[in-house]
C-alpha positions as CSV (number, residue, x, y, z in Angstrom):
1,X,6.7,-13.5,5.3
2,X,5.8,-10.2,4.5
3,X,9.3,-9.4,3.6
4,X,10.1,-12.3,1.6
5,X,7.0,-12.0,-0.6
6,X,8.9,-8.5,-1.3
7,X,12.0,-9.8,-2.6
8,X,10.1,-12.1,-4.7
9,X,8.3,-10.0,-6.0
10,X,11.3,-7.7,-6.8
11,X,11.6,-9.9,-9.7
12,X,8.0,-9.2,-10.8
13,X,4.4,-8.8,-9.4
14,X,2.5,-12.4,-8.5
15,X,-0.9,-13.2,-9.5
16,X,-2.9,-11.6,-6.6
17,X,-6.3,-11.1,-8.0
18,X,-7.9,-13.4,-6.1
19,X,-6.5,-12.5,-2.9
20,X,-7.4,-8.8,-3.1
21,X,-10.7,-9.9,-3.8
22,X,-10.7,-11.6,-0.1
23,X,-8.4,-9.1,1.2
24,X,-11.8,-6.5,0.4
25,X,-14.2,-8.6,2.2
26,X,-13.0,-7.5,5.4
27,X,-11.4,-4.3,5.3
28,X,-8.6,-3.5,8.0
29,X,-6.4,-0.2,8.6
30,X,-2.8,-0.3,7.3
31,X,-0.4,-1.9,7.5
32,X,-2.4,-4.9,8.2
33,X,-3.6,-5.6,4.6
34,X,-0.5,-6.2,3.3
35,X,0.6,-8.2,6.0
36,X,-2.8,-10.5,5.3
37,X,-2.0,-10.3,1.6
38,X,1.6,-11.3,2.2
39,X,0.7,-14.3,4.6
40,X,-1.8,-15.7,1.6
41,X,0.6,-15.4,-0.8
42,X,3.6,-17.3,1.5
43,X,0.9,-20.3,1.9
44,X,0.7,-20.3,-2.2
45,X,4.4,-20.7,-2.4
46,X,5.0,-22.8,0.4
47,X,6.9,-20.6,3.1
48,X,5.3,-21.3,6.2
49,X,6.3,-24.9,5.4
50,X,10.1,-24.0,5.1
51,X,9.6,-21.7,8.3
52,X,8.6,-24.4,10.6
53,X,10.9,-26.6,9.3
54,X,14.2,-24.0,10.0
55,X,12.7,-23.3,13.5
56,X,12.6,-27.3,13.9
57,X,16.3,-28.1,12.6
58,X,17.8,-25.2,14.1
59,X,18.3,-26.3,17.5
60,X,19.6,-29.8,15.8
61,X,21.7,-27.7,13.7
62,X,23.2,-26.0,17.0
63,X,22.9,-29.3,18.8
64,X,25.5,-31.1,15.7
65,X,27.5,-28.0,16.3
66,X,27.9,-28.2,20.0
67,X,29.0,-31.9,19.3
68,X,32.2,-30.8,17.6
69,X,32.8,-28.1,20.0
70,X,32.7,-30.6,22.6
71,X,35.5,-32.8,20.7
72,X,37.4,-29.2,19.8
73,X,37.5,-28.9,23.7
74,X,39.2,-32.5,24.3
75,X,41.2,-32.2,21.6
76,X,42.4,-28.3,23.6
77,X,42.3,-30.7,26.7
78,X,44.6,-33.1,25.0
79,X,46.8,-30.4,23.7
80,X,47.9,-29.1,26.6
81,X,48.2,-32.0,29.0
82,X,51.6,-34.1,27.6
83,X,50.7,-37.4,28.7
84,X,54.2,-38.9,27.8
85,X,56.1,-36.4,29.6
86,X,53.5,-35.1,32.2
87,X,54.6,-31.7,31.8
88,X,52.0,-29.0,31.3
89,X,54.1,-25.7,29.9
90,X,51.1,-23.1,31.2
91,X,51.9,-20.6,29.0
92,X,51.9,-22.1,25.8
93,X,48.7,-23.9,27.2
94,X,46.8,-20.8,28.0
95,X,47.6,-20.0,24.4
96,X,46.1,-22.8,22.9
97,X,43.4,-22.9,24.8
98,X,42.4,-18.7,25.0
99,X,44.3,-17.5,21.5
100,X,41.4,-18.5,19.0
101,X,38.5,-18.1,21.6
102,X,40.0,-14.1,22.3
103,X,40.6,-13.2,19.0
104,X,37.1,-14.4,17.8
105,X,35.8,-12.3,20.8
106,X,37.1,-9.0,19.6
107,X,36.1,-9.6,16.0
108,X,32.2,-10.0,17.1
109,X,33.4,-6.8,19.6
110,X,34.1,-4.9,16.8
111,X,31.5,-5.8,14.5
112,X,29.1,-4.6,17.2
113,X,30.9,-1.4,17.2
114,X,31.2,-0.6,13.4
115,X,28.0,0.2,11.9
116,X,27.2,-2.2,8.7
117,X,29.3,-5.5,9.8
118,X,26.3,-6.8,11.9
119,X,27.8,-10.0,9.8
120,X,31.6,-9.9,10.3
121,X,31.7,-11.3,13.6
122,X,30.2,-14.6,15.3
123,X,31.9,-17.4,13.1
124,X,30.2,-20.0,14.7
125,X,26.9,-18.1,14.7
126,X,27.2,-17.7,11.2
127,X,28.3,-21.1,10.3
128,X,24.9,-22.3,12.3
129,X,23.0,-19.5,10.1
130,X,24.1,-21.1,6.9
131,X,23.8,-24.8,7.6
132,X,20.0,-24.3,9.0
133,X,19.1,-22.4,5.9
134,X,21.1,-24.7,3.2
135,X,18.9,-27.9,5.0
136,X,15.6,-26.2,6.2
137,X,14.7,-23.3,3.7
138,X,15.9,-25.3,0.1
139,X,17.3,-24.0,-2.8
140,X,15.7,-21.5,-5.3
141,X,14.4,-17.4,-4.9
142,X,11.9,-18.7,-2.5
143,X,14.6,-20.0,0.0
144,X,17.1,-17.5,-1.0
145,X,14.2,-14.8,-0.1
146,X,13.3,-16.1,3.0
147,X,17.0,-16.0,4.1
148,X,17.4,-12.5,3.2
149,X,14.2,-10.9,4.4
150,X,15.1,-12.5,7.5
151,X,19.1,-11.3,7.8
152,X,17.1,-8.0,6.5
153,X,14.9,-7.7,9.1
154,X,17.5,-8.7,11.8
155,X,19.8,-6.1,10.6
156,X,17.0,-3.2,10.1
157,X,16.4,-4.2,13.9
158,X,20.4,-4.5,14.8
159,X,19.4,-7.9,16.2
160,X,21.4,-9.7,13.7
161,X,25.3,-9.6,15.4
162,X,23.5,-10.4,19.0
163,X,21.7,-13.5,17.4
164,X,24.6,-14.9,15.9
165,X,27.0,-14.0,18.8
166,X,25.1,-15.7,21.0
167,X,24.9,-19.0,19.2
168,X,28.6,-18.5,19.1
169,X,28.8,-18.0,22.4
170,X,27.1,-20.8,23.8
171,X,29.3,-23.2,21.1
172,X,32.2,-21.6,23.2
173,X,30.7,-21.8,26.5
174,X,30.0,-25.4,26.1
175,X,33.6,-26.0,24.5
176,X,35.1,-24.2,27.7
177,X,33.2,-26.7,29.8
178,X,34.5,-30.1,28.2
179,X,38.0,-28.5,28.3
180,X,37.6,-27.7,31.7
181,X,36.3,-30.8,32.9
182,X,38.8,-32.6,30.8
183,X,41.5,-30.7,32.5
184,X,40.3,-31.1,36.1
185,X,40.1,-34.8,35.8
186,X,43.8,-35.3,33.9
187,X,45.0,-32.7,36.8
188,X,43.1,-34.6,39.9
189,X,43.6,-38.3,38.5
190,X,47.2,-38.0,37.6
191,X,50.5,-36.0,38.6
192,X,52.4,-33.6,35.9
193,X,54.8,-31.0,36.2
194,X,54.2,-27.6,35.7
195,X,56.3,-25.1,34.2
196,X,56.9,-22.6,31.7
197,X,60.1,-22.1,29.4
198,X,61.3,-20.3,26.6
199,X,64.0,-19.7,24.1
200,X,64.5,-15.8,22.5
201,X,62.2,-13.9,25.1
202,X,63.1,-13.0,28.1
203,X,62.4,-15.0,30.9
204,X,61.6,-11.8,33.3
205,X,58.6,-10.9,31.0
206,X,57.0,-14.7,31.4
207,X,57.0,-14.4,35.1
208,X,55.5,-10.7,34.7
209,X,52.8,-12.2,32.2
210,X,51.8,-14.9,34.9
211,X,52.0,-12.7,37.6
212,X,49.4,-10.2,35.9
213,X,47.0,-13.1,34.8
214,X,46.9,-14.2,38.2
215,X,45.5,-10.9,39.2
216,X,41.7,-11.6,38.3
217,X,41.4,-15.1,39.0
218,X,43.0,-14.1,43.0
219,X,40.3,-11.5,43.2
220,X,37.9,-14.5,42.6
221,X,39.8,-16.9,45.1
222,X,42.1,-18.6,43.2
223,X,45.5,-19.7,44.6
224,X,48.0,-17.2,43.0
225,X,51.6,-18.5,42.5
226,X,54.1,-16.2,44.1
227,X,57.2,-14.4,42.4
228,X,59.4,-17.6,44.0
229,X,57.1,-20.2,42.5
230,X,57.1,-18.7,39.4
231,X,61.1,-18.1,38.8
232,X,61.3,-21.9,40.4
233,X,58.6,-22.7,37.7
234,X,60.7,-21.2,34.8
235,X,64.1,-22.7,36.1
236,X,64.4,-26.4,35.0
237,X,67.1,-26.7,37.8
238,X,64.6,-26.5,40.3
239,X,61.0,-27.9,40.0
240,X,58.4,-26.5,42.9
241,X,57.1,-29.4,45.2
242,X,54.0,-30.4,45.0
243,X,52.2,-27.5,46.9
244,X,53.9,-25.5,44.4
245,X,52.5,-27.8,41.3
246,X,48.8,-27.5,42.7
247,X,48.8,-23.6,43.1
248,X,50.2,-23.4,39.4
249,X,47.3,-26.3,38.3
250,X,44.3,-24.3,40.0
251,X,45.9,-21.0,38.4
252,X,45.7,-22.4,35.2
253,X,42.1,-23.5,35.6
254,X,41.5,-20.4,37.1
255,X,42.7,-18.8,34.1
256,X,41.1,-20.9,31.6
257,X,37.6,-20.4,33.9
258,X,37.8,-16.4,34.3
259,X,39.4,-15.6,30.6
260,X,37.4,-18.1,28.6
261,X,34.3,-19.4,30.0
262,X,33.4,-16.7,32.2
263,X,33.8,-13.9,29.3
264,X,31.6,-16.3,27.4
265,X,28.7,-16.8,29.5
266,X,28.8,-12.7,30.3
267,X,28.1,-12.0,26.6
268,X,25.7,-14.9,25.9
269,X,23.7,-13.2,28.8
270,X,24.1,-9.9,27.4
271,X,22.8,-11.0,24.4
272,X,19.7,-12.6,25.1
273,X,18.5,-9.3,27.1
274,X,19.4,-7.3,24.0
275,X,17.5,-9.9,22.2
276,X,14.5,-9.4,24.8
277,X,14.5,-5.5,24.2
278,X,14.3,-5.4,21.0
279,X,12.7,-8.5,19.4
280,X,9.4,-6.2,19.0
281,X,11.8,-4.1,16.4
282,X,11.2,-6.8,14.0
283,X,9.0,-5.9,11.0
284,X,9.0,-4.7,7.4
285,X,10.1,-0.7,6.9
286,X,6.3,0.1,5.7
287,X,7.5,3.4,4.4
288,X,9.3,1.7,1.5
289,X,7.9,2.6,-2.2
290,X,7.1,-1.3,-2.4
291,X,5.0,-1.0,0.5
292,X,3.3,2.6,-0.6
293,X,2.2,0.8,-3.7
294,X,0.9,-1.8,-2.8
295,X,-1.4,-0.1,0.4
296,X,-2.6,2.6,-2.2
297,X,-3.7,-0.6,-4.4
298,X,-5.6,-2.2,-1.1
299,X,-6.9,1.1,-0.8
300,X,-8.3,1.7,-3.9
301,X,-10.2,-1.9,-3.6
302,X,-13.1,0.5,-1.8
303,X,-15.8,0.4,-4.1
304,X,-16.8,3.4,-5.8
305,X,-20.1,5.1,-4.9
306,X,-22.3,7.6,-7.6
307,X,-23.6,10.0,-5.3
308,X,-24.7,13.9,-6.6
309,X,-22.6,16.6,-6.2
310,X,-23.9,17.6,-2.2
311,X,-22.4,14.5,-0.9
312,X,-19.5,14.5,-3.0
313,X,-17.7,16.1,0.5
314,X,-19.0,13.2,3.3
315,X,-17.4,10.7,-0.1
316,X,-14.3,12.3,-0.1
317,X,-13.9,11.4,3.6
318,X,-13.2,8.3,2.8
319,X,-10.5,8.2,0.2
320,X,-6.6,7.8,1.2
321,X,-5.3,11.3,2.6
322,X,-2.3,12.6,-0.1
323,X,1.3,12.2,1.4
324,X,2.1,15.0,3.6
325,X,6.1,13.9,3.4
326,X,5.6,13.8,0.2
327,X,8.4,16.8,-1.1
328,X,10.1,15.3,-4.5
329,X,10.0,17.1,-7.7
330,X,7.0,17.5,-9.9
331,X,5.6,15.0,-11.8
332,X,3.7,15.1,-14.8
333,X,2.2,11.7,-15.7
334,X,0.0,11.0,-18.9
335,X,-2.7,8.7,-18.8
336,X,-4.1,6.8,-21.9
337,X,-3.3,9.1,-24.2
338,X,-3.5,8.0,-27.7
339,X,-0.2,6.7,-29.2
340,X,0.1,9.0,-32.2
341,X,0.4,11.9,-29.5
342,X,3.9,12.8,-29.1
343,X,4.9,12.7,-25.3
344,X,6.6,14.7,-23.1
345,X,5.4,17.5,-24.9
346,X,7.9,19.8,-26.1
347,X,6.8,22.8,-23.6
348,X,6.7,21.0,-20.3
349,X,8.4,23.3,-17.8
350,X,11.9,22.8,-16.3
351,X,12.7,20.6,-13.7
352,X,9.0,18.2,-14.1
353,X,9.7,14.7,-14.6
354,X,7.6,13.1,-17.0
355,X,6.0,9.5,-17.2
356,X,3.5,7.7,-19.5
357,X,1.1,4.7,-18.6
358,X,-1.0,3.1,-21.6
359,X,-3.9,2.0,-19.2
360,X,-2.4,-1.7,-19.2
361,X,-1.8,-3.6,-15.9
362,X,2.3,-3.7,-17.0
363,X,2.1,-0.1,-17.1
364,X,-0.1,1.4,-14.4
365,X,2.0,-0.9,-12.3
366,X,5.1,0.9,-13.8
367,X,3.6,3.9,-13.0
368,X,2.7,3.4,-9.6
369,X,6.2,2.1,-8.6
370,X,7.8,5.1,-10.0
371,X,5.8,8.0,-8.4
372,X,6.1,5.7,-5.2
373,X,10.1,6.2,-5.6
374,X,10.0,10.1,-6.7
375,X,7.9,11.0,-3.6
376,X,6.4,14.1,-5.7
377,X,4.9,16.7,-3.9
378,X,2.7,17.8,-6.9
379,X,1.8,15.4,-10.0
380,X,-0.2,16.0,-12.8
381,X,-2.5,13.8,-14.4
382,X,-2.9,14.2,-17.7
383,X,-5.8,12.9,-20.0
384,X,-7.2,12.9,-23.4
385,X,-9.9,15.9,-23.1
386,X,-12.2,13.9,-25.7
387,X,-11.8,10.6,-24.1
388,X,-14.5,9.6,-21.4
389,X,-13.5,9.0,-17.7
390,X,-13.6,5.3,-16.3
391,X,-13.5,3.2,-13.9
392,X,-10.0,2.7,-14.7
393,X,-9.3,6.4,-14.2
394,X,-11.0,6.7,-10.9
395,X,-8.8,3.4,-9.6
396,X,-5.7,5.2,-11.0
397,X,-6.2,8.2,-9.0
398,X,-7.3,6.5,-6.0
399,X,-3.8,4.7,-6.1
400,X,-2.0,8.0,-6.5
401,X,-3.5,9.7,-4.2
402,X,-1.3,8.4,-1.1
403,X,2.0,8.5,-3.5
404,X,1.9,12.3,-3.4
405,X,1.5,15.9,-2.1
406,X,-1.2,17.0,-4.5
407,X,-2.7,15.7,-6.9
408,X,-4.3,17.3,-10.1
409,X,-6.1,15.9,-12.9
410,X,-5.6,18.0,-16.1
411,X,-6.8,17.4,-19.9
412,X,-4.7,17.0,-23.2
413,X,-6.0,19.0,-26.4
414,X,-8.7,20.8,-24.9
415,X,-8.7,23.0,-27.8
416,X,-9.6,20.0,-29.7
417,X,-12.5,18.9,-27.6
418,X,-16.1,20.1,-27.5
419,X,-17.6,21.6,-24.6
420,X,-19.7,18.4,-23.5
421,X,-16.4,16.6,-23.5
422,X,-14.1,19.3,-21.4
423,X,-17.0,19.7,-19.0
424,X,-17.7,16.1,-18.2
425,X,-14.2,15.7,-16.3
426,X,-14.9,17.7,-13.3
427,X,-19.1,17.0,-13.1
428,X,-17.1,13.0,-13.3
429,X,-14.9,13.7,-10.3
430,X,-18.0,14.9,-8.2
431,X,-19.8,12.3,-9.0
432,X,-16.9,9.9,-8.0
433,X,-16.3,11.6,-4.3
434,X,-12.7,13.0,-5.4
435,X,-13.1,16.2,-6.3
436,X,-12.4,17.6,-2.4
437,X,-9.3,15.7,-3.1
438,X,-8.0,16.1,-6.6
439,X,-7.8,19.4,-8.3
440,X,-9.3,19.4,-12.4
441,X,-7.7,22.1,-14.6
442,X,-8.6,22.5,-18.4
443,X,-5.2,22.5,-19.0
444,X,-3.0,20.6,-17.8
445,X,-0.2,23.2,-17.9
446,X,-2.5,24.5,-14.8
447,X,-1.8,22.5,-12.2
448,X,1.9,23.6,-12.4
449,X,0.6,27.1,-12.0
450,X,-1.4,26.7,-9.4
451,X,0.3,27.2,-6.0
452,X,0.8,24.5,-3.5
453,X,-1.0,25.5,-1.2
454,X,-4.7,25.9,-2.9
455,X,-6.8,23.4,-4.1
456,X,-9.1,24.8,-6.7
457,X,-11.0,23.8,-9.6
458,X,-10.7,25.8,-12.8
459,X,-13.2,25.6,-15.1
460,X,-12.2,24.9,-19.1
């Protein structure tokens, strides 16, 4: 859920007033809050509806799939058995049964072992992906989200190739099984001639290729034809007796068992312990600027407290730390500034980046996003040295305060302001609980002067 409500909201911020008001009733350490706030969100829109109805079609889904395997195996059945002719060329019927079923092996193989084509392999697993999200999750963002946060998350926790190999696998598993059992019953219930034959290769290179197939299923007790029974196999001169047709029958089986079904079941297993190890894997990347955002919102939701300047330190405690991997460029972001005043100004130094919110939710939350993706390890905040500090301020600063390395507070056209006004700002930020936190300079040319490593106030 948590990762869907971030897609959608990719598109734009939802209405969450009234959920961060419940959200700071009972206040909970991260990432928990945005987990809550995501969950409340998902039940406005309807998710956990389309949720429980994927988890309940999916096994129908697989279940409608494992039908038509089951007929793709009696039709592989049918395929090889000639019932006209009773003749069984094994060859050409261990190709038809194994060519499809080994070649769709080694794609989901290699997707496992090329990073970024988690979705390349597992045709059937991917075909039972799509159908359960076209008739479970619905049309629109809100399905289209949940299908992606959830192929997201699978990926982020390299889950998603084991998922969908093994509902491949079991498809395969059961076809094997039918075509098996088919097999069995055509071979016990009625007698056919066995053989192989060919007309450009080389006869010597068949029996060589049934003698080395036979290798495996011997070492698992199954009868394995010898070089006579397999030149008198391959010469339609001479057709073994029946001893001679049941040891190439139970090879074939053998084969069918030991190359099909048995490779099958072996990854199937090895999927679901993968799947066991690392199911707890599965959750949102927290570190992402969506998710910085939106905790330093749920963290400035702590109401402010007007204390005197002696217990401006024991407030400070409990404001969000600043970013310690926080390392991008410098920022310097103005804040409310009135519109005639031209911005950037013409002497910011080189390599600062620049950014201007006018105090409206649109743009503080344009604000916020971008410092979350620049990372900065200093930024600047920059007000109007006559305006008066706000609530709005404070809540600003709050929310930047995780978002970066340091932050400063410094004023605009001091020169212009009287001394009341320039020395309001920092008696404000005591009186708020940040100035242990956020650095006030007169100028706001300061806090690129300052180094990194002090946090000072200079007086105007």
């Amino acid at each position: 859920m948590t990762e869907a409500i971030r897609r959608i909201e990719s598109d734009g911020p939802l209405e969450d007033q009234s959920v961060l008001r419940q959200l700071a009733q009972t206040p909970e350490p991260a990432p928990w809050p945005s987990v809550r706030r995501a969950r409340l969100l998902a039940e406005r829109l309807g998710l956990p509806a389309r949720v429980a109805r994927a988890r309940d079609l999916a096994p129908l889904v697989l279940i409608g799939l494992a039908a038509l395997m089951v007929l793709a195996g009696l039709g592989l059945a049918g395929a090889v058995v000639d019932a006209q002719e009773r003749r069984i060329n094994v060859i050409a019927s261990l190709a038809g049964l194994l060519g499809l079923h080994g070649l769709s092996l080694l794609v989901w193989v290699g997707a496992l072992l090329l990073p970024g084509h988690g979705r390349a392999g597992a045709l059937a697993g991917r075909l039972w992906l799509t159908l359960t999200a076209r008739t479970a999750l619905g049309r629109g963002r809100e399905g289209a989200a949940l299908l992606q946060a959830g192929a997201q998350l699978l990926e982020r926790a390299r889950l998603l190739p084991w998922l969908l190999g093994l509902a491949s696998h079991l498809l395969w598993t059961l076809s094997f099984c039918v075509a098996v059992a088919a097999l069995l019953a055509a071979l016990a219930l009625r007698r056919y001639t066995l053989g192989w034959e060919t007309t450009l290769l080389d006869p010597a290179q068949f029996a060589r290729a049934i003698e080395a197939l036979a290798w495996l299923p011997g070492r698992l007790g199954f009868p394995v034809p010898d070089a006579a029974l397999v030149r008198a196999a391959g010469d339609p001169a001479s057709t073994p007796g029946p001893a001679g047709q049941a040891v190439l029958a139970w090879w074939l089986v053998g084969c069918v068992l030991v190359y099909g079904l048995l490779p099958r079941l072996l990854c199937a297993l090895a999927c679901v312990t993968v799947w066991a190890l690392r199911r707890h894997r599965l959750q949102p990347d927290f570190a992402l600027p969506y998710y910085r955002q939106l905790q330093a919102r749920l963290d400035a939701l702590a109401p402010a407290r007007v204390v005197d300047a002696e217990h401006a330190q024991g407030q400070a405690g409990s404001l969000p730390q600043p970013a310690s991997d926080a390392h991008g460029a410098p920022v310097l972001l103005a804040f409310e500034l009135p519109p005639e005043r031209p911005w950037p100004p013409a002497d910011v130094p080189a390599g600062i980046r620049t950014w201007a919110c006018d105090g409206s939710a649109a743009g503080r939350d344009g604000a916020m996003r971008q410092v979350a993706a620049w990372r900065p390890g200093r930024l600047v905040v920059a007000c109007q040295a006559a305006a008066s500090p706000d609530r709005g301020t404070e809540r600003l600063l709050r929310e930047l305060l995780p978002l970066a390395g340091a932050l400063h507070l410094g004023l605009v056209d001091a020169d212009q302001a009287s001394d009341a006004e320039r020395a309001r700002w920092p008696r404000w930020l005591q009186h708020a609980g940040l100035a242990a936190t956020v650095s006030f300079h007169g100028q706001w040319q300061a806090g690129f002067a300052t180094p990194p490593a002090e946090v000072q106030e200079t007086t105007p």
